[in-house]
TORKOL-4160 file (C-alpha; in steps of 0.2 Angstrom, whole numbers, padded with zeros to 4 digits, m for minus):
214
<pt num="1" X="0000" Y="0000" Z="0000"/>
<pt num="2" X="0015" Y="0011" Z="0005"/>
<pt num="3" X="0021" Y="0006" Z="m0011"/>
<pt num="4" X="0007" Y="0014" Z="m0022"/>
<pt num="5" X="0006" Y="0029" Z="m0013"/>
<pt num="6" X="0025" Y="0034" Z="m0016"/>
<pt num="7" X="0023" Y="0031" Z="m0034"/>
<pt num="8" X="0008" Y="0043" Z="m0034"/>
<pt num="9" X="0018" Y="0056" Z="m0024"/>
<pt num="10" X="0031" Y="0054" Z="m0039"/>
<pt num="11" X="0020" Y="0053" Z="m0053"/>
<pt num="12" X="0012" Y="0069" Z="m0045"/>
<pt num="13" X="0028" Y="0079" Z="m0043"/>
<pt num="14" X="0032" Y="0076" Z="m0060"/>
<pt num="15" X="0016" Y="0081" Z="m0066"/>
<pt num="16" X="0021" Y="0097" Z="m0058"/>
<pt num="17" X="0039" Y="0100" Z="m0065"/>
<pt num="18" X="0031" Y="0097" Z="m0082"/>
<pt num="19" X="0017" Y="0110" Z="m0079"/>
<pt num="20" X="0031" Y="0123" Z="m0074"/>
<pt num="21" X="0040" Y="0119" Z="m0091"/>
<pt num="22" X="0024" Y="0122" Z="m0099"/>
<pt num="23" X="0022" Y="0138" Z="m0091"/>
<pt num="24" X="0039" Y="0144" Z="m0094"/>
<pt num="25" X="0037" Y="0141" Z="m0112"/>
<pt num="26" X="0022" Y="0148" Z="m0116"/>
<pt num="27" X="0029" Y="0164" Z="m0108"/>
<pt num="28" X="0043" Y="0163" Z="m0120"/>
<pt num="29" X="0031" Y="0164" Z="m0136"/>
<pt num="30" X="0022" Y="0176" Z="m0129"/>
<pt num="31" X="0036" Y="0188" Z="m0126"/>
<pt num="32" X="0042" Y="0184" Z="m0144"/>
<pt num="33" X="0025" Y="0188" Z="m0152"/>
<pt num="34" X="0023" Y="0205" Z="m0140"/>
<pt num="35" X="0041" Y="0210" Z="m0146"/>
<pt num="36" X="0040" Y="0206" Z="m0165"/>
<pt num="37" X="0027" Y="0220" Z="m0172"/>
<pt num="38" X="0038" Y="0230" Z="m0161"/>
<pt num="39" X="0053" Y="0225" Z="m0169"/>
<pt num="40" X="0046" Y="0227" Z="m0186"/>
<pt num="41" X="0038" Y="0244" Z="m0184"/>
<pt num="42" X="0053" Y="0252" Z="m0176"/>
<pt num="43" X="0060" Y="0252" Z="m0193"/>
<pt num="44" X="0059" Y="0272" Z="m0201"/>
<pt num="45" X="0049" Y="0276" Z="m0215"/>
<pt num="46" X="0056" Y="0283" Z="m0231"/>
<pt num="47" X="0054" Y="0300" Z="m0233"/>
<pt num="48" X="0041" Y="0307" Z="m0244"/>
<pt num="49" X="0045" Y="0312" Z="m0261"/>
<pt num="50" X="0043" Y="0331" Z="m0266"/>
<pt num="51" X="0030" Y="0334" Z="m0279"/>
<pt num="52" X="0041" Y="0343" Z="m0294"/>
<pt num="53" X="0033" Y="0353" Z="m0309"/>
<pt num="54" X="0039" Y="0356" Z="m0326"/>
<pt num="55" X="0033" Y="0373" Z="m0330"/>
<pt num="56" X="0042" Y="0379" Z="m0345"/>
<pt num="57" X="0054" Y="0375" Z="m0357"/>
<pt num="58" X="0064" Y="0384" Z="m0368"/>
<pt num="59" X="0078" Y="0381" Z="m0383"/>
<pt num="60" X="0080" Y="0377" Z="m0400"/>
<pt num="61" X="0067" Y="0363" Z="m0404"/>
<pt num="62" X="0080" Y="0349" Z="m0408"/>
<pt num="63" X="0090" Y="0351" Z="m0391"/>
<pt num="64" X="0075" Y="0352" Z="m0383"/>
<pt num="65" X="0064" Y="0334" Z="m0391"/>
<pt num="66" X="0081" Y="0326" Z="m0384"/>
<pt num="67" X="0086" Y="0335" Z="m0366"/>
<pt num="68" X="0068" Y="0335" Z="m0361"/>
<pt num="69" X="0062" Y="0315" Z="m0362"/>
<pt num="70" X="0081" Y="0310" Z="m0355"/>
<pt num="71" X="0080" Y="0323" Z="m0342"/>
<pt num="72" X="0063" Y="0318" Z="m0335"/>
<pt num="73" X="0069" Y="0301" Z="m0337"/>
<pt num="74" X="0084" Y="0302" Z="m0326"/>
<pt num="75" X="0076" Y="0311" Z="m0311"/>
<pt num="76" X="0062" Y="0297" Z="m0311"/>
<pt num="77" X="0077" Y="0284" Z="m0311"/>
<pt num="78" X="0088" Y="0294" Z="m0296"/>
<pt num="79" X="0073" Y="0292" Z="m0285"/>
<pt num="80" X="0066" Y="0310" Z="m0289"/>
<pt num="81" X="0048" Y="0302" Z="m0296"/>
<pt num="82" X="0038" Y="0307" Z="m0308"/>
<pt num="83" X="0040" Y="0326" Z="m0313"/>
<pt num="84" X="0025" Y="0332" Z="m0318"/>
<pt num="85" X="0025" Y="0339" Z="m0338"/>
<pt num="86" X="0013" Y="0356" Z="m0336"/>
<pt num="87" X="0022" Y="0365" Z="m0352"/>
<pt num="88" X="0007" Y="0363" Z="m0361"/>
<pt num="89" X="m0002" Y="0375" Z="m0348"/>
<pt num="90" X="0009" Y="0390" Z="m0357"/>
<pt num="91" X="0013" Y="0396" Z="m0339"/>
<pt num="92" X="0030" Y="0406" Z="m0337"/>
<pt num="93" X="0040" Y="0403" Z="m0320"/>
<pt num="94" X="0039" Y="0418" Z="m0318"/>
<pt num="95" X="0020" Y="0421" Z="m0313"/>
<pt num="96" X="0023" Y="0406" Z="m0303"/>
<pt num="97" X="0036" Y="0411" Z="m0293"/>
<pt num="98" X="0028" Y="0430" Z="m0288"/>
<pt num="99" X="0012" Y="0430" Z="m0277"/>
<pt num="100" X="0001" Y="0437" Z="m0289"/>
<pt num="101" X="m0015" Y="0429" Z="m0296"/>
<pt num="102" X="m0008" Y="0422" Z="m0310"/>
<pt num="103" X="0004" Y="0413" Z="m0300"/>
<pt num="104" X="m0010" Y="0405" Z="m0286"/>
<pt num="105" X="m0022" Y="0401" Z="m0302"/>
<pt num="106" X="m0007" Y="0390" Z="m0306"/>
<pt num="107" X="m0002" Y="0382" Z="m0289"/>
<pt num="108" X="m0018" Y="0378" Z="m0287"/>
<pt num="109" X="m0022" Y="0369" Z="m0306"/>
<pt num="110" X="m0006" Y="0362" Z="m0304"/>
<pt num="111" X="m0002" Y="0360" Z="m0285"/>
<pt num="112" X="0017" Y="0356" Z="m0283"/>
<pt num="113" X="0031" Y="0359" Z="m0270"/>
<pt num="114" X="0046" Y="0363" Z="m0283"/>
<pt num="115" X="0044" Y="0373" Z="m0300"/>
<pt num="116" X="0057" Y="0371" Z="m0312"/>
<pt num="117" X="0059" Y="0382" Z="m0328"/>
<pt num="118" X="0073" Y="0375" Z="m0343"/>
<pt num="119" X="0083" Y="0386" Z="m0352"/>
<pt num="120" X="0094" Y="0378" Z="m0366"/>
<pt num="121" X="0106" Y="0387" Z="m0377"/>
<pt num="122" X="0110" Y="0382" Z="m0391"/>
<pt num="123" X="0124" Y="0367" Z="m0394"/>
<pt num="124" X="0140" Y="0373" Z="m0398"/>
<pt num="125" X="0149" Y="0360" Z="m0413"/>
<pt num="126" X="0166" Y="0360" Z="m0418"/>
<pt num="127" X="0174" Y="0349" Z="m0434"/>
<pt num="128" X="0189" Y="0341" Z="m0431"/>
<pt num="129" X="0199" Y="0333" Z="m0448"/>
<pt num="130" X="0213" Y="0324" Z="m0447"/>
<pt num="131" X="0222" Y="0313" Z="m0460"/>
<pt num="132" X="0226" Y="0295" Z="m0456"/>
<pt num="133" X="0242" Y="0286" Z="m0466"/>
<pt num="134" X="0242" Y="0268" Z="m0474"/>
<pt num="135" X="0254" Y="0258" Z="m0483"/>
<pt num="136" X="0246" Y="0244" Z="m0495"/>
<pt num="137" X="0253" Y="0235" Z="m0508"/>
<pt num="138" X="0248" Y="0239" Z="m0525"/>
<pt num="139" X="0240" Y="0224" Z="m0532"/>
<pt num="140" X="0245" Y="0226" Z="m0551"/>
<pt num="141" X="0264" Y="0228" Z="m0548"/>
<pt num="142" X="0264" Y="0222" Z="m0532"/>
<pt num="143" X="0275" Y="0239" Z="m0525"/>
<pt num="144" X="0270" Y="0248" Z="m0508"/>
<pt num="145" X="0259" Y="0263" Z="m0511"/>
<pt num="146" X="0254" Y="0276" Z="m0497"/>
<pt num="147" X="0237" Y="0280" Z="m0495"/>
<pt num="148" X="0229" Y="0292" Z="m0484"/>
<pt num="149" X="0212" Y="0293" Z="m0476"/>
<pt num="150" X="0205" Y="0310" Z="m0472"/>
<pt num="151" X="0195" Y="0307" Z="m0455"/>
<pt num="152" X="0181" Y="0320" Z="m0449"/>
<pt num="153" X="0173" Y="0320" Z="m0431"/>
<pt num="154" X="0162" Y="0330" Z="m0421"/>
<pt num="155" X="0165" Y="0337" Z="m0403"/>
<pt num="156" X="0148" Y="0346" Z="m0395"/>
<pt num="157" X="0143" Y="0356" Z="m0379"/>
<pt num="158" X="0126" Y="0360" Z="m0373"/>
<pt num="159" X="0121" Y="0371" Z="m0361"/>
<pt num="160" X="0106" Y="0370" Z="m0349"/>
<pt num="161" X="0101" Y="0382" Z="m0335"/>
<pt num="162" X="0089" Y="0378" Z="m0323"/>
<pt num="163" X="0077" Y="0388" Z="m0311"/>
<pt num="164" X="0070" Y="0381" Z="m0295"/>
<pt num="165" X="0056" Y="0390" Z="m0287"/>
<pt num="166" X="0048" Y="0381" Z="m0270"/>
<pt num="167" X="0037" Y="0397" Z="m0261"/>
<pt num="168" X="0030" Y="0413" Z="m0268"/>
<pt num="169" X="0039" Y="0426" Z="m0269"/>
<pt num="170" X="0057" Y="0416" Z="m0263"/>
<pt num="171" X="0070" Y="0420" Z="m0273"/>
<pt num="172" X="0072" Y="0408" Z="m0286"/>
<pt num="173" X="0088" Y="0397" Z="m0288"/>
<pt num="174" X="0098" Y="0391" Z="m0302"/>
<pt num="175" X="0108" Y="0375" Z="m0309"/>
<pt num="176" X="0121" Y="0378" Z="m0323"/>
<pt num="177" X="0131" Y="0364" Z="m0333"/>
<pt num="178" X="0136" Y="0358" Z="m0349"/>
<pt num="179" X="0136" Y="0344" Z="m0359"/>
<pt num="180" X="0147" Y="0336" Z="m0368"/>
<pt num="181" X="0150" Y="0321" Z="m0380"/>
<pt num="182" X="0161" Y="0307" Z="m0377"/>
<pt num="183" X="0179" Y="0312" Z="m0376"/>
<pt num="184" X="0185" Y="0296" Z="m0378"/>
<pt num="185" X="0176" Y="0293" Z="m0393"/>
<pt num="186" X="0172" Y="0308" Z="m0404"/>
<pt num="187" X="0155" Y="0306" Z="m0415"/>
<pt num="188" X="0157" Y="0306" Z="m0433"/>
<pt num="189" X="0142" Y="0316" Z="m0436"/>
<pt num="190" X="0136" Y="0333" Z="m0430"/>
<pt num="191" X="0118" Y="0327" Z="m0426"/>
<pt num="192" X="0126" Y="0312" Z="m0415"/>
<pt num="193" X="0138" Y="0323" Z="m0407"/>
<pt num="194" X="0123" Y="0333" Z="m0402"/>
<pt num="195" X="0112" Y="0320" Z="m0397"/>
<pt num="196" X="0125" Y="0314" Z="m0384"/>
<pt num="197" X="0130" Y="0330" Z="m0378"/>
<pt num="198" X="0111" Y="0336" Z="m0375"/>
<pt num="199" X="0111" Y="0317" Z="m0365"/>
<pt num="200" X="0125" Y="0322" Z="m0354"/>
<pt num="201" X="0118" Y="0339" Z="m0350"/>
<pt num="202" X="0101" Y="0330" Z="m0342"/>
<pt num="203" X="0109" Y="0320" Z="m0334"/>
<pt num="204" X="0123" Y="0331" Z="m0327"/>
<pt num="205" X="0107" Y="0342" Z="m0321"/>
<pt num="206" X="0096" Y="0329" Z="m0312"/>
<pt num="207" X="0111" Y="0326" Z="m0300"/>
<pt num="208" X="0114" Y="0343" Z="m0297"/>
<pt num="209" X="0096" Y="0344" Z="m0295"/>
<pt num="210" X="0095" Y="0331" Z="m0283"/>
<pt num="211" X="0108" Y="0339" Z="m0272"/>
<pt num="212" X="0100" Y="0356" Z="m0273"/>
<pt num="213" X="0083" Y="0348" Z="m0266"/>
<pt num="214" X="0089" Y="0337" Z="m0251"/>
């Protein structure tokens, strides 16, 4: 009888011992589930993007069909977003930038907190010829003969001004570069050399751009 009863008082205190694990445990996942939204909403959120506005554009049409789409292009790709296109609305950044009516009218139509206004002069082009020397062999008689090439390239540079207006009647700021074509590789034609100097401009304006608005 003794016997029975000591194997109950075991089985009992083991009951117990399993019971305080239980417990113990429990606690555990409850403290991990009470810290991990915790955890995952202590993580900042990104900043909100400012909301940019194209007001006007101005410059030669060719310069401008190619600095325009690359330009608005870039600033979506460095995280800028989408620049919203108002040229259409045949404001000037002017009116924006004063506190006048025509100035709210547009703020309001076209609500925004930066205003840029794009000034592109005219691509400056230069012809470079040079003369390149060959010796071949003549085919009928079989003697060397010189022969020169006469090799014509294209070196362009493109320059952009940007103004930046944020609040009526703050003073407006501006970005200056230029453009160029590849150094390393000059274009053979004026048009290309153009092209890729009007490129370089954008892009050399979206990151001062970026740098002006942090």
């Amino acid at each position: 009888m003794s016997a029975g009863i000591g194997e109950a008082s075991v089985h009992f205190d083991a009951m117990k011992v399993l019971r305080r694990l239980v417990a113990v445990v429990a606690s555990f996942s409850l403290l991990g589930c009470a810290s991990a939204p915790a955890a995952s909403g202590a993580a900042p959120g990104a900043a909100p993007k400012k909301a940019i506005v194209l007001v006007e554009a101005k410059g030669a049409a060719p310069e401008l069909e190619r600095f325009v789409p690359h330009f608005l292009s870039a600033a979506s790709d460095r995280g800028l977003g989408a620049i919203v296109d108002a040229r259409l609305s045949g404001a000037h950044l002017a009116d924006v930038g004063m506190t006048g009516e025509a100035g709210t009218e547009f703020r309001k139509a076209w609500p925004g907190d930066v205003y840029l206004g794009i000034l592109l002069a005219p691509c400056s082009i230069q012809r470079h010829e040079g003369r390149v020397y060959d010796r071949q062999t003549n085919p009928g008689t079989g003697t060397p003969v010189r022969v020169q090439d006469i090799v014509v390239s294209y070196e362009a540079d493109c320059s952009v001004s940007i103004s930046i207006v944020t609040a009526p009647g703050a003073a407006a700021k501006t970005i200056d570069v230029t453009g160029r074509n590849s150094s390393s590789e000059v274009s053979t034609a004026d048009t290309e050399a153009e092209a890729q100097a009007t490129e370089d401009a954008a892009e050399r304006a979206v990151k001062k751009l970026v740098s002006s608005l942090r």
